[in-house]
N, C-alpha and C positions, 0 to 999 in steps of 0.2 A: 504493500500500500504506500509505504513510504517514497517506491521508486518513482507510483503513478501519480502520485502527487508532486513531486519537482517535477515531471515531466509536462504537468498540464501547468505547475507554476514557473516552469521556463518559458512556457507561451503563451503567457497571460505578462508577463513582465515584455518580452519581447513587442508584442502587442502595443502595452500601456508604451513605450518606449515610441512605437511609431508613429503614438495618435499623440504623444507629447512634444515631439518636433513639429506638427501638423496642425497644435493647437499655438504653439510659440508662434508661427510665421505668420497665422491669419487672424489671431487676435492679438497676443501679448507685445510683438515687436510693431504693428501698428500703432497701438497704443504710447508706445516708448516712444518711438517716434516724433510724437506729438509735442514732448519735452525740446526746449530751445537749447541747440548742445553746437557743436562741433561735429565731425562725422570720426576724431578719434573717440572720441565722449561717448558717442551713439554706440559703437565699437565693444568700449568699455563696460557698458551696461548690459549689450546683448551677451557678451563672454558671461559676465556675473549671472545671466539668467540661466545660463547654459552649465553652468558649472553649480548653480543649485538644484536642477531638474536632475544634471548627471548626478547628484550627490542622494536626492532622492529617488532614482533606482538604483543607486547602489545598496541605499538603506535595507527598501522595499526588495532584493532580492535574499537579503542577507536575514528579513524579516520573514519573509516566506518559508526559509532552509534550504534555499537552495545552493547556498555559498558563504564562506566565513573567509574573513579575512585578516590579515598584521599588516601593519606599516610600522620601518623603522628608520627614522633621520626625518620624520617630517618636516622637523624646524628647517634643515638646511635649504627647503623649497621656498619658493617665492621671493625671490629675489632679483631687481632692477636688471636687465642687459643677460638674463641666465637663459641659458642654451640647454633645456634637460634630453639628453640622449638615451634612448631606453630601447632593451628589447622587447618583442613581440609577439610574445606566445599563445596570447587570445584574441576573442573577439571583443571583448572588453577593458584591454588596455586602456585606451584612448579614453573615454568613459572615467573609467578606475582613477587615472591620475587627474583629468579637469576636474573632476569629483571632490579633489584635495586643495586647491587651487582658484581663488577668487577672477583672476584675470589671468588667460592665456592665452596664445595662439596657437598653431596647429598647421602644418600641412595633409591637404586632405586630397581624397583619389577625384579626378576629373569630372568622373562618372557620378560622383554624389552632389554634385551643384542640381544633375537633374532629375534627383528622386525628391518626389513633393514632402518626404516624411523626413528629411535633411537639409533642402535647398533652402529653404526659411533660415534655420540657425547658422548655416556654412556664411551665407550673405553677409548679415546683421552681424555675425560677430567679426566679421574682417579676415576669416581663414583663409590660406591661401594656399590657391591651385595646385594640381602639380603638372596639369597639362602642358605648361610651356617651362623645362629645367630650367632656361636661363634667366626667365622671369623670376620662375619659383626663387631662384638662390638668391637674384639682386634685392626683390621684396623682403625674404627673409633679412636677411644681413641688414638692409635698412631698418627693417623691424627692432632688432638685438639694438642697432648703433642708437636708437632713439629712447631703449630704455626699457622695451619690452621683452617679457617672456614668451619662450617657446617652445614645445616638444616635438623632437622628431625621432621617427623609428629609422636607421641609418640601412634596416635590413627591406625596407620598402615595402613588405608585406608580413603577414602573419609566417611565422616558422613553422617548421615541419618538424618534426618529434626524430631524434635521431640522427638528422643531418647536419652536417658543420656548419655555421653562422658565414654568409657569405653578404659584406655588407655593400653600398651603395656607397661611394666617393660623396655624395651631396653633403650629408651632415658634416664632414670634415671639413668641404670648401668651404660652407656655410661658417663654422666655428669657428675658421682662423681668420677670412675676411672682414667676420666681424670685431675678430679678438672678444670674443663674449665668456663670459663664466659658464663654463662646460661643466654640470652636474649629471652624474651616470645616476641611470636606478636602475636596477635588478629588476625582475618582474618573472615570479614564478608560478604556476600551477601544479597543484598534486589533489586526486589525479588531473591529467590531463584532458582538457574538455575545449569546445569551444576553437579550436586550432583551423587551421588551413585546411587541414583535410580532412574536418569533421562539419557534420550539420546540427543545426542547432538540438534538434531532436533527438540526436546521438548523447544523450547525457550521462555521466558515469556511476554506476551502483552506490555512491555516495555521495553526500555534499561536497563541494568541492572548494580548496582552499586556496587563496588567492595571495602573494605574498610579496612585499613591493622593499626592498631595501634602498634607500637611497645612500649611494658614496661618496665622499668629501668631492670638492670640484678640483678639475682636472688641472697643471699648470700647463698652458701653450706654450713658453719661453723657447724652449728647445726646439718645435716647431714652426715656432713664426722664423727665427733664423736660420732656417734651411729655405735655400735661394736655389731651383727656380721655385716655384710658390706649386705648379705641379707634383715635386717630387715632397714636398712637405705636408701636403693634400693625401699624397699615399701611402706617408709614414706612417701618418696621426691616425689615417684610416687604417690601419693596421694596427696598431696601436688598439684604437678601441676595440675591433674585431677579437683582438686576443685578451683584452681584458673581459668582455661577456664571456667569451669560453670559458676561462676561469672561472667565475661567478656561477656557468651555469656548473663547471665541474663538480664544483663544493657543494651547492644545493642539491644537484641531482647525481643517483649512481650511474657513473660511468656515461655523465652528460644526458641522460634520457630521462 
């Protein structure tokens, strides 16, 4: 009984999730709107709304049983020009961390500007594409230099259970053009649910535990001075590639 019940309350959370971006776009950000701001202001406030709705299904899944969660280093978040670099082993990362976090950014997939139950919050909060890489990075980097927070998965998509962490060059370019405060967080699952090549309805014989460490931030020094700025782009992204592995080594047996 217990399975069938997270099973019907992972689609009942799912659900509330897609009619909650659906109600954000056609009533609450018009409303906001109304407010005399600036359009970083307007920005500001839609992230804050986004980041209490994520925060209330995180609650409400965790209120259900269908998932328990830790976080450790909360304090080190939220801070001016910070760049949080994280892996990605569910489908509720993204979620998971704005959940913790009053104002953020985000890079988000192309694809979701035009799902109705997304394109409302993506807009309003000022997230940005990834449709066009070289736009994405110069936005981002300006984003960092102006004082803003950001998360990026450097692996591009959800990981695969077992396979080596093969990351994207972007978060690195990203990190050092802006010289931003690079803060890593861990991001584990046990069991496993929720991943790349699982569906939502695939859920695991248990509640499933979510678990977020975050790590001191990173120093660039060593990287900004390697010249050309390519080759410092590969180190640094190497650099972090080998740091998750390790992270996931310790957490998990034999990385899995």
């Amino acid at each position: 009984m217990n399975y069938y019940w997270r099973l019907f309350a992972t689609g009942l959370s799912f659900t509330v999730f897609g009619l909650g971006g659906f109600i954000l776009w056609i009533l609450v950000f018009p409303l906001l709107s109304l407010i005399p701001s600036d359009q970083h202001q307007k920005n500001l406030r839609a992230q804050w709304c986004v980041h209490q709705s994520f925060y209330c299904f995180i609650g409400l899944m965790h209120r259900l049983g269908i998932m328990t969660y830790e976080i450790e280093g909360l304090e080190k978040l939220n801070k001016p020009g910070q760049l949080i670099i994280a892996n990605h082993p569910t489908l509720i990362d993204i979620v998971f961390l704005i959940s913790r976090i009053p104002a953020i950014n985000c890079i988000v997939k192309e694809k979701l500007w035009h799902n109705p139950f997304t394109k409302g919050p993506i807009i309003n909060a000022g997230y940005i594409s990834n449709g066009d890489p070289e736009a994405m990075i110069s936005q981002s980097v300006a984003y960092l230099k102006s004082g803003g927070k950001m998360i990026i998965f450097p692996e591009g998509t959800r990981s695969v259970q077992g396979q080596q962490y093969k990351f994207q060059r972007s978060a690195a370019r990203i990190a050092l053009q802006a010289n931003a405060r690079v803060t890593p967080v861990t991001i584990s699952c046990q069991p496993n649910t929720l991943s790349k090549t699982e569906k939502w309805y695939q859920i695991p014989k248990q509640a499933f535990h979510l678990s977020m460490q975050v790590g001191n931030d990173m120093v660039l020094d060593e990287f900004l001075a390697i010249q050309p700025q390519t080759i410092a782009v590969r180190r640094f992204n190497q650099y972090l590639q080998d740091y998750f592995t390790q992270k996931r080594e310790h957490s998990e047996p034999n990385g899995k």
